[in-house]
N, C-alpha and C positions, 0 to 999 in steps of 0.2 A: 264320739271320735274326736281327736286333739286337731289341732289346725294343722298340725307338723304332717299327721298318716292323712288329714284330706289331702294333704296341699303332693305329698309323695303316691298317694293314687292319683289325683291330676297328673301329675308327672308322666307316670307310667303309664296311663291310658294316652296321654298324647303324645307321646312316643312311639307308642306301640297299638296304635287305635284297635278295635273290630272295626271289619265292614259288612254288611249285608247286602248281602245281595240281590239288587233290582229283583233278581228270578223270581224270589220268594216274595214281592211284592204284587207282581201280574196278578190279573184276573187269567182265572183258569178257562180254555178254550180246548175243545174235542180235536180238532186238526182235520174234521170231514173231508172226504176224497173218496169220489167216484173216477175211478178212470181216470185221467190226465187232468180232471177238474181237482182244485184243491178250495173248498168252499168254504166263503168268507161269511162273517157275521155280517148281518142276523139269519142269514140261511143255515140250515142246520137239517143232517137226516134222523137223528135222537134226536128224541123228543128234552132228556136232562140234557141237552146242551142249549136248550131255546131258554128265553126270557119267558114272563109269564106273561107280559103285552102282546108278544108277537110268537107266539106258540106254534100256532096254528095256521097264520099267513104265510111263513116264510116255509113250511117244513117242504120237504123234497124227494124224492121215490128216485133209488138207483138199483137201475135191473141189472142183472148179470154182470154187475161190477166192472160195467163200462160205459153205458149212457144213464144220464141225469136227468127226468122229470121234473116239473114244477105243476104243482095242483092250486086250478082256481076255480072257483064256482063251479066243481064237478067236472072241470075241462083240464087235461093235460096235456100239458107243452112243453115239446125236448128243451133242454136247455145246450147253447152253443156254449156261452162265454158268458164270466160275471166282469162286471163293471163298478168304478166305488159309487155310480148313481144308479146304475141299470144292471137290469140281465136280459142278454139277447138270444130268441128262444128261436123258435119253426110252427109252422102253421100244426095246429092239431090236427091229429089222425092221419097225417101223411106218411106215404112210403116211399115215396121216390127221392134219392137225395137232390133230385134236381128237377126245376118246373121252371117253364116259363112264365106265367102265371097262374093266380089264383083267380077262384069266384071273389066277386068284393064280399060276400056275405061270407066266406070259410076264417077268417078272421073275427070272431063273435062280438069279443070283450072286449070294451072300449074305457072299461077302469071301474076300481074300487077305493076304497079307504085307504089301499095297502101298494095297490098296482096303478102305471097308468099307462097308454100309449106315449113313449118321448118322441119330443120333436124335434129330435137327432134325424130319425130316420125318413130314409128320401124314398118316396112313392113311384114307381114305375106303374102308371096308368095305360090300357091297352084298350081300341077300338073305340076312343071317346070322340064324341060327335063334336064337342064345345072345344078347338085347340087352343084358346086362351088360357085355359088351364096350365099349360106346359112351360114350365123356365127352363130359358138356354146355362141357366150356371149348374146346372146337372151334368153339363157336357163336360166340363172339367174334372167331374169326382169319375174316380178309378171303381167301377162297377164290379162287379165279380159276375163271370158268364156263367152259359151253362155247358157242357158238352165238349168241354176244353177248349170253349171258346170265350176267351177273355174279354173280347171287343165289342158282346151284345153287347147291347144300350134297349132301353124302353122305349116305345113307340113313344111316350109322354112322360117326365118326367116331373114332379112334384114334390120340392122339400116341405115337410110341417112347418118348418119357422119358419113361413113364408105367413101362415093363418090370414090368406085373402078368402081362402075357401073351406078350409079346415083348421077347426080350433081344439084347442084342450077338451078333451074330454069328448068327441067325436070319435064313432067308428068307422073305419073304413068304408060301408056303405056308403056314408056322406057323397063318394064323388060317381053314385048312380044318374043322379040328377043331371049330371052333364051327358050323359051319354057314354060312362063309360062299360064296360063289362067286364071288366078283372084287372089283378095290379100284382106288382112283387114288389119286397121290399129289404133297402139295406139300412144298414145302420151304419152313420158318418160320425165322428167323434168332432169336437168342434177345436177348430183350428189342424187338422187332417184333409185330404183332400180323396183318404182311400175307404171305400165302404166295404163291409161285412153285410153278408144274406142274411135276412134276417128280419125282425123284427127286436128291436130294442123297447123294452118296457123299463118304463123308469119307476123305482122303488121307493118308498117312505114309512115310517111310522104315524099312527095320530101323534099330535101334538101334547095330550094331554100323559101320554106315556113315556116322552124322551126325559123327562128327568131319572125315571127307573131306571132306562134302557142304554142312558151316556155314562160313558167311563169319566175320571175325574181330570180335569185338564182337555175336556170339549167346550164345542159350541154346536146350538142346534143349527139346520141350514136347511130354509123352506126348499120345498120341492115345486117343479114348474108344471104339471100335470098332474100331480096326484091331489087333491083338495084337503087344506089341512094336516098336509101332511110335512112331515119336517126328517133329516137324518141327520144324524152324529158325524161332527169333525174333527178333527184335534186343533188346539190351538195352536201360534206358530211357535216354534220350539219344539213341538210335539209331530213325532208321526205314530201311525197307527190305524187300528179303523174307527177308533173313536166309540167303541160300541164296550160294557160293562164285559157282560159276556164274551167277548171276542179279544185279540189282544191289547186293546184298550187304547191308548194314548203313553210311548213314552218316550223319553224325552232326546232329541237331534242336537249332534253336535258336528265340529268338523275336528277330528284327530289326525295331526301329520299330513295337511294338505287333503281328507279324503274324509266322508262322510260316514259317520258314525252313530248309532244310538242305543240306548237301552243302557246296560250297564256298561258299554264302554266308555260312556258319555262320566260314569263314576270313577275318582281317582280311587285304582287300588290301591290299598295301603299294604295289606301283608297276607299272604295264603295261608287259608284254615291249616296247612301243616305248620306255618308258622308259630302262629297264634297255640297249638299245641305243647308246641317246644315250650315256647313263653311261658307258660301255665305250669310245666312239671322244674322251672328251674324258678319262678318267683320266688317263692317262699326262701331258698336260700341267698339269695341276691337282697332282699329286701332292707335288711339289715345294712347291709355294705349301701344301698340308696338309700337311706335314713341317713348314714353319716353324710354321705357326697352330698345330697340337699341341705343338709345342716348347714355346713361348712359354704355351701352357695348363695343361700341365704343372709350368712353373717356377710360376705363377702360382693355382697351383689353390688355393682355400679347402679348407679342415677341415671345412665345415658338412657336416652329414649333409642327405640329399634327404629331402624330405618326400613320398615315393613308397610308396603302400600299397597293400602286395603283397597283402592279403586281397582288399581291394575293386578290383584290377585285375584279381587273378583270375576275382572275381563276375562283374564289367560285361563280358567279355571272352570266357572259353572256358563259361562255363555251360552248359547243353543241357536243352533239354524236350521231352517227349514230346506229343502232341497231345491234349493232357488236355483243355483246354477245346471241347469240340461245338458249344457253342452262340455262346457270348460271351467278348471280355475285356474286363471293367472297367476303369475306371481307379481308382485310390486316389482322385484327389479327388473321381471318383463317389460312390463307395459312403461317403466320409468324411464327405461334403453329406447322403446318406441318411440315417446313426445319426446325427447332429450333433457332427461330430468322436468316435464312437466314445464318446459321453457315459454315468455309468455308469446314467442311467435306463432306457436302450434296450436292457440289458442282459437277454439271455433265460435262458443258461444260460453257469454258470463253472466250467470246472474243469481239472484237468488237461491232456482234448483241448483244451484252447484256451475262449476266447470269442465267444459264438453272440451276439448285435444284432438287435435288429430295425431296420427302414430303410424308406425308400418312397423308391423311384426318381425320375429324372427324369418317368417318363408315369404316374407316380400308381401303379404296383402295390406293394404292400407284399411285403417279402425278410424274410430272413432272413442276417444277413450271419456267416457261420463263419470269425473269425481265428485263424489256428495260427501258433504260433512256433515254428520251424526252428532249429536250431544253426548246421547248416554245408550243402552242396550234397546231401549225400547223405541227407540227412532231407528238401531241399525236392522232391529226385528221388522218393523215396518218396511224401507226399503227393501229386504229381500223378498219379501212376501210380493212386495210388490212385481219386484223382478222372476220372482215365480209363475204371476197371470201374462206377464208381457210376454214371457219365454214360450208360451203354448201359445200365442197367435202367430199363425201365416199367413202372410197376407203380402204381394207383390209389391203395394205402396208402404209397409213398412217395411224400418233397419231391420235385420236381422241381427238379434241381440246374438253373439259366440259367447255369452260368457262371465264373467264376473273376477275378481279379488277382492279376499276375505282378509287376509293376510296383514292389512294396515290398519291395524286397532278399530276404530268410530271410525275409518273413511272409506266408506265401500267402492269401489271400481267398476262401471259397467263399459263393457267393451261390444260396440256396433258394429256392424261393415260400415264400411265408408268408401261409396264410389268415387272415386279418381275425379270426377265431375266438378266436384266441390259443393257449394250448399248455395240454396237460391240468395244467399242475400250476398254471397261475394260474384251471384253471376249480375245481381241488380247493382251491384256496384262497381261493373266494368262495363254495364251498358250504356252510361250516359255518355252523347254524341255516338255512338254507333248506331247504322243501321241494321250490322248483321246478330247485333244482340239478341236479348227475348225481345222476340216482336208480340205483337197485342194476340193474335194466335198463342203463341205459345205460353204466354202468359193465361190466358183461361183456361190451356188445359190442365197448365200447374193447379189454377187456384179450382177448376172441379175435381179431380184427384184429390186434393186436399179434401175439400167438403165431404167426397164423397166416402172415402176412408174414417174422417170425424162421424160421419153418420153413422159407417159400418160399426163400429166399436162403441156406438151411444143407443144403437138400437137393436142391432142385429145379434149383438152377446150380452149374454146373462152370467153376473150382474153386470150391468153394462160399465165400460171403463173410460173415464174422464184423460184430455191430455192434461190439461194444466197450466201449459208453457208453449204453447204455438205460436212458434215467432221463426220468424227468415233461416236466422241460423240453425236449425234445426230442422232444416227442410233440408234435404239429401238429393242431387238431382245424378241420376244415370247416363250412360252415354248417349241413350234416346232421350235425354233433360224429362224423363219419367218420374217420380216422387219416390222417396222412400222417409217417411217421417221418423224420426228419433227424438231424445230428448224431454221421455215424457218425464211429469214431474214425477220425484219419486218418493220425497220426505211432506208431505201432506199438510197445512194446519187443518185445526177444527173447523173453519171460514170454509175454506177449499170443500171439504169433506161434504158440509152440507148444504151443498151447491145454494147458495143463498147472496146475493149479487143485487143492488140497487141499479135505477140506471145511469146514464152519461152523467159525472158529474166532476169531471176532470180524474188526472193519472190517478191511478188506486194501484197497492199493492197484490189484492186477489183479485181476477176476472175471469168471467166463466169463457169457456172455451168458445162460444158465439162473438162475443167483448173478441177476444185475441183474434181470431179469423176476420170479424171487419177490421182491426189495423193492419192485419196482411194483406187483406184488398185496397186496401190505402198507399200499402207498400208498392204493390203491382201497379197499381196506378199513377201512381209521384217519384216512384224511385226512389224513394226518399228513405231516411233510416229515424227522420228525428223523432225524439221520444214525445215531443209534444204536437205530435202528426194529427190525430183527431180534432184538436183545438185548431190546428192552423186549416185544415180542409174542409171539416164539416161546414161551417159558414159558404164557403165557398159553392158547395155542391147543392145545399138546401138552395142559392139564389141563383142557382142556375148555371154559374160561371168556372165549370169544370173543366174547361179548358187551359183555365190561369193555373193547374196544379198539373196536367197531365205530364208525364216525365219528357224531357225532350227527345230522349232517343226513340220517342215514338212514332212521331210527329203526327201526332193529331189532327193537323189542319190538312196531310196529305193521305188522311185515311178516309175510304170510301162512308159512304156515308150512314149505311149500315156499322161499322165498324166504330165512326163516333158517336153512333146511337146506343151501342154495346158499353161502351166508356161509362158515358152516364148514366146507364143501367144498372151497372156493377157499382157505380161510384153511389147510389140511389140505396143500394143492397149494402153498401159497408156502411153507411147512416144508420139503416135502420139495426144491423147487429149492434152498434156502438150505442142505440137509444133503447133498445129492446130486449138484447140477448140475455141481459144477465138478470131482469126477471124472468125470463121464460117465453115472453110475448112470442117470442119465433124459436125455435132451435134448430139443430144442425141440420133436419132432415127437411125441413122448409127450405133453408140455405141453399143444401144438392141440389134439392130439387129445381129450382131458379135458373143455376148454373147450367146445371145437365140441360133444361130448354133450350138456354142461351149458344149454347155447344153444338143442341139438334138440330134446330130446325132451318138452319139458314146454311147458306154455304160461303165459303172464305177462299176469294181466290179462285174459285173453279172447283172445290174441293172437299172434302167433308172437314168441317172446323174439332172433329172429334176424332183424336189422334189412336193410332194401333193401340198403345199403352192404356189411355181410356178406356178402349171398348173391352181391352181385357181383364181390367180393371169392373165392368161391368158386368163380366161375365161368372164372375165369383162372387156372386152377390146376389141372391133371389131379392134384394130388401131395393137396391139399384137396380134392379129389370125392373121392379115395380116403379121406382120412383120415373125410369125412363121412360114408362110406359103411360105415365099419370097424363091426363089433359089438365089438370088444372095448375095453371102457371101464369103466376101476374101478368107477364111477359109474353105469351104467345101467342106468335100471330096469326 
């Protein structure tokens, strides 16, 4: 073929490209549906629609083409609901759709290779003789009654991720020992406050099977009860369920403001009727594009195109993950909010980016978080990020409404922002008042902090790091309650692998225990300067805590309990700023310290542990324990 008919089929195919379409790429999936279940991979009622790893674990019995079975060790259990970790079933052999409870024994199976009990689900214990057993943060999850009565509650209530008394891989009997004689159970989804009856079994493959069993554009993702066991994800860019068999992984975008995937996520080029037409009139056109190429060729310019491949790249194959929940902004939203991004609206500057305040079109006031992106795989990161943040609730955190996508590499995250303002502009209108944050109010800011950094480093899987814990970033309510924002959201390697020496003057990376003792420094001195650690630690190690405590406190006029509290906490931010970022202490050491300091004594006449605290304590099995711990440097 001459250079002239390659370079005239180039021509014409990129003109007139073919497209294929995504469809024909899928792996092929059955569409199984029993009744109003529509059943995900790897579950399956044929047998040719199973992998050959997981054949026989996951299969499933639908009777009368309305209720769904699951078969395990010769035991079957209806199924309610499927989950992308779990499926939530009912006790075997039962008729009634409603019990108050069971035997502890009528629940047999406590896991295999393939199943496990999750510890999602919260335990309603009844007639147990041991009532330590029972956490008050049960009293907040929305139970499902029986008898059209919504407002039972269990005599004793027990979440699993609590594992003081029941661990992975425990049956139900486990809590005989205490004295109890039966239980019911829901399944709570994490960062939900509403449960489902039931029993939630969390699901896995072996390990040495997920290479067969992942579609292309996964990752594997260990499982937390099952041993060994791991399930298919898609990457970010990719939604899907991640599984070969099932609809696999393909690929997310946002078209027109609005989320998209699969093959719309493909520019179409032309409809197979096109592409027809094209084909029965080539052959006479061809000729007549022989000469028009000729003649463009003889005649072509030197100029170079002004065709830019970064930004065709952007506008064109990019992909995102479903990060935003709630909302997406637009830039000249939120730009009308801060007033063009002006630097008075400005909350907090630094590294992660720049934080704004803003009030919306219907009057609420935000908080608008902008981070600068390098290239795609930083803006991929940030949302991913803001996809884990969006599924926690939790009273002492912003609540994220939102995002924009819409400004090339600089992603948008928009917060609430109480009216309140942020602790460090209320620490910096307390110097010489006395009706500022008094030394009370100041410890209950700095345990809500602790105890929220705990909640989020211990009590979620995989547990989530802030990054950037500093004053500005602290959100206070009309009850000067917490609401933290601002976490980091563009990551280095450093950060990643939490890996941190100790004190050795200002560092770039510090782990989140590092930044919580200079906010106890902050709480203490008032003080904002960046080389705070240097100037007070000397001071506190020789005893002379006094010389830094802030003046609107007045230290020398507080009881003497109250200046013992001082150098307590001033004692506790040494040892995070010498300790924290190996490890020696972390966050849930920290709570726990505070929450004593908070307990046991009284302030004023008064309990030193504010409404917001204790409610703050109550959504938290991980904090009822810490509040319940005796062991505390400090107590007296």
């Amino acid at each position: 073929m001459s250079p002239l008919t390659s370079f005239l089929l180039f021509t014409l195919l990129y003109h007139f490209p073919f497209s294929i379409s995504l469809q024909q790429l899928q792996p092929n999936h059955c569409n199984d549906k029993c009744g109003k279940l529509l059943i995900p991979s790897p579950f399956h009622l044929n047998f040719s629609c199973a992998s050959v790893s997981t054949s026989t674990a996951f299969n499933l019995t639908c009777k009368n083409s309305t209720t769904l079975y699951l078969n395990i060790d010769s035991q079957t259990y209806r199924v309610f609901e499927f989950f992308s970790d779990g499926v939530l079933v009912d006790f075997p052999g039962t008729t009634s759709a409603c019990r108050r409870y069971n035997d502890l024994n009528s629940f047999g199976f406590s896991g295999n290779g393939f199943f496990g009990i999750s510890e999602e689900n919260v335990i309603g214990l009844y007639d147990c003789e041991d009532s330590s057993l029972c956490k008050a943060d049960c009293e907040t999850i929305e139970l499902s009654g029986c008898d059209g009565n919504s407002n039972a509650s269990p005599a004793c209530c027990y979440p699993l991720s609590d594992h003081s008394a029941w661990k992975s891989g425990d049956g139900f009997s486990v809590f005989s020992r205490f004295g109890c004689r039966g239980f019911a159970s829901w399944a709570v989804s994490r960062g939900s406050n509403s449960a489902k009856r039931g029993v939630k079994l969390e699901w896995a493959i072996p390990v040495n099977s997920s290479r067969e069993a992942c579609a292309a554009n996964s990752v594997t993702v260990n499982a937390t009860s099952v041993d060994g066991g791991v399930r298919c994800k898609c990457q970010d860019g990719f939604v899907g369920d991640g599984f070969a068999d099932g609809i696999g992984c393909l690929k997310s975008c946002i078209k027109g403001g609005l989320e998209a995937n699969g093959t719309d996520c493909y520019t179409k080029k032309h409809s197979e009727k096109t592409v027809s037409i094209l084909a029965g009139v080539i052959g006479p056109l061809f000729v007549i594009a022989s000469l028009i190429a000729l003649f463009c060729l003889l005649k072509r310019p030197g100029k170079s195109s002004g065709y830019d491949p970064d930004q065709a790249h952007y506008h064109s194959t990019i992909s995102f993950r479903k990060a935003c929940r709630t909302r997406l902004f637009t830039y000249q939203e939120l730009e009308e909010a801060t007033k063009q991004f002006e630097d008075d609206q400005k909350l907090v500057n630094g590294t992660n980016g720049v934080i704004y305040a803003g009030v919306i079109g219907d009057g609420s006031h935000v908080a608008v978080h902008k981070v600068q992106c390098q290239d795609e795989r930083d803006l991929m990161q940030v949302l991913s990020r803001i996809e884990v943040l969006s599924a926690i609730i939790h009273r002492n955190i912003a609540r994220l409404l939102g995002c924009c996508i819409d400004s090339g590499y600089t992603p948008l995250v928009v917060y609430e922002y109480p009216a309140n303002g942020t602790l460090q502009e209320h620490l910096a209108q307390n110097t010489g008042q006395k009706l500022g944050l008094d030394w009370y109010r100041r410890m209950n800011i700095a345990t809500e902090i602790a105890c929220v950094l705990a909640f989020l480093q211990f009590e979620l899987f995989p547990p989530i790091f802030h990054h950037n814990i500093k004053s500005g970033c602290i959100f206070l309510d009309d009850d000067l309650s917490v609401k933290i924002a601002g976490f980091r959201l563009l990551e280095s390697s450093n950060i990643a692998n939490e890996s941190y020496s100790s004190y050795e003057g200002p560092r770039t990376h510090r782990s989140d225990v590092y930044d919580f003792g200079v906010l106890l420094l902050e709480l203490i001195t008032g003080s904002k300067n960046k080389d705070l650690p240097a100037l007070t630690m000397q001071k506190i190690r020789s005893g002379k805590v006094e010389e830094i405590v802030d003046p609107g406190l007045y230290y020398h006029e507080q009881p003497s309990f109250g200046r013992e509290q001082i150098e307590i906490v001033g004692d506790l931010a040494t040892r995070c700023l010498l300790f924290g970022g190996d490890g020696k202490i972390g966050m849930i050491e920290v709570a726990r310290e505070l929450v004593h300091i908070t307990k046991d004594s009284s302030f004023e006449g008064g309990s030193r542990r504010g409404p917001a605290l204790d409610e703050t304590f109550s959504n938290s099995s991980l904090l009822q324990m810490i509040s319940m711990s005796p062991d505390s440097t400090y107590v007296p």
